[in-house]
C-alpha positions in Angstrom: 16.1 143.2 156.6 14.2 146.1 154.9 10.4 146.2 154.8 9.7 146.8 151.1 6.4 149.0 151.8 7.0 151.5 155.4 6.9 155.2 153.9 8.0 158.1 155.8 4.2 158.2 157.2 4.2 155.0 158.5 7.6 155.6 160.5 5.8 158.5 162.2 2.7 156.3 162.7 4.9 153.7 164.1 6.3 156.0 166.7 2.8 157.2 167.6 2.0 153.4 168.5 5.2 152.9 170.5 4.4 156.0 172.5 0.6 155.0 173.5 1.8 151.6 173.7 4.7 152.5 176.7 2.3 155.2 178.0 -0.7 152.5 178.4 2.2 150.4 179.8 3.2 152.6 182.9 0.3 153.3 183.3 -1.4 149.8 183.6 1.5 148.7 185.6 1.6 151.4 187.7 -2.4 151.1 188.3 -1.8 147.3 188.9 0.9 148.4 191.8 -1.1 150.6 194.0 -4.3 148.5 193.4 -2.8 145.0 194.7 -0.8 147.4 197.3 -3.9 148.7 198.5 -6.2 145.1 198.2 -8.0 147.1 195.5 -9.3 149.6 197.4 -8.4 153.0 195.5 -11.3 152.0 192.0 -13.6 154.4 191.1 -16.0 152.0 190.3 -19.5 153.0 191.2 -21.4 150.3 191.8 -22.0 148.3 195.0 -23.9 145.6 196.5 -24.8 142.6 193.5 -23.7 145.3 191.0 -20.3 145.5 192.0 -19.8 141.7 192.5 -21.0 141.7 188.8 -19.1 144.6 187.0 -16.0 143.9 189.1 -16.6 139.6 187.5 -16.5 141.2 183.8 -13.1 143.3 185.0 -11.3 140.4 186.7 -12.2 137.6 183.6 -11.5 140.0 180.7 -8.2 139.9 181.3 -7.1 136.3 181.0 -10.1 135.6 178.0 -9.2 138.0 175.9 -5.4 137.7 176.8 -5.5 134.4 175.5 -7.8 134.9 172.6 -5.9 137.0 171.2 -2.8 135.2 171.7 -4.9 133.1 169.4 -5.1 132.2 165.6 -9.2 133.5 166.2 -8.2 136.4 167.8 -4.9 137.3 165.9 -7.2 139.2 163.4 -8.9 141.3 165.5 -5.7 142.4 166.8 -4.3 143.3 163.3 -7.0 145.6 163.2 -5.8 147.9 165.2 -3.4 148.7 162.5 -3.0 149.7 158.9 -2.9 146.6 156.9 0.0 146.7 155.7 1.6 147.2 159.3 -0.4 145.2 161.2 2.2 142.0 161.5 5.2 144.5 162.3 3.3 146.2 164.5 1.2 142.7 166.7 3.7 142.9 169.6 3.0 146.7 169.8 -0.7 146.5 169.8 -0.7 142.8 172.1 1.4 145.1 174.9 -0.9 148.2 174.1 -3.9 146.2 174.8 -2.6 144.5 177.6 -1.6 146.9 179.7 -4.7 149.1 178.9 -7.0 145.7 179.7 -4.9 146.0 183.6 -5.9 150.1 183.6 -9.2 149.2 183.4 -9.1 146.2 185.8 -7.6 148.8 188.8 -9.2 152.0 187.5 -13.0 151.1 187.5 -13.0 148.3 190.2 -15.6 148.8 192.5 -14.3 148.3 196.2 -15.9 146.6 198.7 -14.9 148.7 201.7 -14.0 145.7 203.6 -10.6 145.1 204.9 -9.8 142.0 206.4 -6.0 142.6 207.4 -3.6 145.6 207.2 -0.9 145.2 208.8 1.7 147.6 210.4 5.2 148.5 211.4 8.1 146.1 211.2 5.4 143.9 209.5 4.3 145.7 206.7 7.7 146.7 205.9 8.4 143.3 205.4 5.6 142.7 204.0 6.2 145.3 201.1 9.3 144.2 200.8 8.0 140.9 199.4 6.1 142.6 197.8 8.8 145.0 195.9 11.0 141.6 195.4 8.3 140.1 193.4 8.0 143.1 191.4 11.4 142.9 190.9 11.2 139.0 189.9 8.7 140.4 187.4 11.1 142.6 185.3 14.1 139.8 185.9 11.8 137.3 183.9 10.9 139.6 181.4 14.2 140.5 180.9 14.8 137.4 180.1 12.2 136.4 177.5 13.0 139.7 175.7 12.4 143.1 176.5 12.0 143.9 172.8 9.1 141.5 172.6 7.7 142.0 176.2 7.1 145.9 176.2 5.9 146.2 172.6 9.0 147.6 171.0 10.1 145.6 168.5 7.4 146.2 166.3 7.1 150.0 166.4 10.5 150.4 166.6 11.3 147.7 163.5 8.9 150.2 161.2 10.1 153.2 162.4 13.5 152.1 161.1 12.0 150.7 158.1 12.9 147.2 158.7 10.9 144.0 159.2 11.3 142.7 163.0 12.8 140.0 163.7 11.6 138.1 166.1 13.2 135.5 168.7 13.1 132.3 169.4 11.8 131.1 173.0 14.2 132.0 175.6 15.4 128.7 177.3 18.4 130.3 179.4 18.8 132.2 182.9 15.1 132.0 184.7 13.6 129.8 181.5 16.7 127.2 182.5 15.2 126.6 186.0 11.6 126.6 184.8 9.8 127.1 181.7 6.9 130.0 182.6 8.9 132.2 185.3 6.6 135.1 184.2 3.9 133.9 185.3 4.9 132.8 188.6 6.5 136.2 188.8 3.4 137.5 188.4 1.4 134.8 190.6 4.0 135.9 193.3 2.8 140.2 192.5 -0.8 138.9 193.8 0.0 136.6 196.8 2.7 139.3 198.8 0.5 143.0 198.6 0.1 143.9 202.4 -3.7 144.6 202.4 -5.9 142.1 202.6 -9.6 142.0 201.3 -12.3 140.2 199.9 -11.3 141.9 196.4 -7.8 141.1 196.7 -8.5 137.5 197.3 -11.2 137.3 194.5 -8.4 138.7 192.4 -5.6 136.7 193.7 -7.6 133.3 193.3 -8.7 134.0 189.8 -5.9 135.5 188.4 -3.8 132.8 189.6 -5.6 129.9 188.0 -5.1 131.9 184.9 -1.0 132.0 185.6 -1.7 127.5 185.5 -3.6 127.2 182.9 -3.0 130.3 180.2 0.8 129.2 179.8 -0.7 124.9 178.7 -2.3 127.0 175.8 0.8 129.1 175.3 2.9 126.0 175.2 0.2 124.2 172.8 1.5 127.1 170.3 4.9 126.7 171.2 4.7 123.1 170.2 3.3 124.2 167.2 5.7 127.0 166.0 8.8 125.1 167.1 8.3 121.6 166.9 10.7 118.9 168.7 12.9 122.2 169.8 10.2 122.9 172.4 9.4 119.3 173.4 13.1 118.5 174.1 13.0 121.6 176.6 9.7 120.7 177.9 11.5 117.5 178.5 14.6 118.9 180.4 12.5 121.8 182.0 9.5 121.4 184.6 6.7 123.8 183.9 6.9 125.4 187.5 10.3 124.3 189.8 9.3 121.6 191.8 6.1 120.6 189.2 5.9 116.7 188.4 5.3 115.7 184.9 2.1 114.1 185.3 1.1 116.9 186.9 1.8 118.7 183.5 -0.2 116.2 182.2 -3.2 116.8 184.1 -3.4 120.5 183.0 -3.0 119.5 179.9 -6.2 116.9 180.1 -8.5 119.9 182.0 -7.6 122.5 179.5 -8.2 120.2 176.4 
């Protein structure tokens, strides 16, 4: 389907968002590599002592707040901000992936380490150890694959308007890893901070945080789900545990907590 109102402008704008958006993308995700790798302990924060536990608190919770508020119907404007009116609901999945990845940048960038390492190991053990490491990686882009690329990395929207056409978005992926359980991205991703090698008091602050995020940010995801798709997504949520291995009233708990 045509959109009635891209103009040759906008097609170059568009590619202009796709190209900070994948930038910002390798680069958060790169940044996010080497930092868990490392137990955080290549930031150029500059603060120590009670200043670092503070600024490194704002780094670590920005992510999953304003991840999820602007997943949001209150934070949906402030993401269509970031673009030309008339583009800014071709180009939300640009823009979320931009901001994303640019909120993980600044996570790794200016964390301020502690200079305290706990465990590092070596020989046969951290090769095994990285390889856990690289496999959960790997799990990462499986599971994206499998919601969507398009949707995932940003470029459906940018590349929808540069083509002049409205995107056309999917419905929520229910085969492959979303068969055995419904959020397999964000255990991927719980797995990413569990199996880095190094071991420190900022990798474990990380880790602990972050990972309560990967329980409880997907019950609000779902709540939308519900929403947008009706008895479609309850009949999976029905046939599919949340995590393998997850009990239902379990799933019912999270839900009470993050009501």
């Amino acid at each position: 389907m045509t959109h009635p109102t891209i103009r040759p402008r906008d097609r170059v704008l568009a590619v202009g968002y796709g190209l900070t958006c994948h930038l910002s993308f390798l680069a958060g995700v790169a940044a996010m590599i080497y930092g868990l790798h490392e137990g955080l302990q290549g930031g150029f924060g500059p603060f120590r002592g009670a200043w670092a536990l503070a600024a490194n608190a704002l780094l670590v919770l920005q992510f999953p707040l304003l991840h999820t508020l602007l997943l949001s119907k209150r934070g949906a404007p402030w993401l269509a901000r970031l673009a030309p009116p008339h583009l800014a609901r071709s180009l939300a999945t640009t823009n979320f992936a931009t901001f994303a990845s640019l909120q993980l940048l600044t996570v790794f960038l200016l964390w301020s380490p502690s200079g305290v390492v706990w465990f590092e190991p070596s020989g046969p053990l951290r090769w095994g150890m990285q390889g856990l490491y690289a496999l959960s990686w790997v799990l990462v882009v499986k599971t994206m694959g499998d919601a969507g690329l398009s949707t995932q990395l940003g470029y459906l929207g940018w590349w929808s308007v540069a083509r002049g056409r409205q995107p056309q978005y999917p419905g929520f992926p229910q085969a492959k890893s979303f068969g055995v359980c419904r959020q397999p991205i964000y255990l991927a991703f719980a797995l990413t901070l569990w199996t880095g090698p190094v071991w420190t008091p900022d990798h474990l602050a990380v880790a602990l945080l972050w990972t309560g995020y990967c329980v409880v940010g997907p019950v609000f995801k779902e709540r939308r789900y519900v929403q947008r798709y009706g008895e479609a997504f309850r009949a999976y949520q029905a046939r599919v545990p949340f995590f393998p291995g997850l009990r239902v009233g379990v799933e019912a708990r999270l839900e009470e907590r993050a009501a």
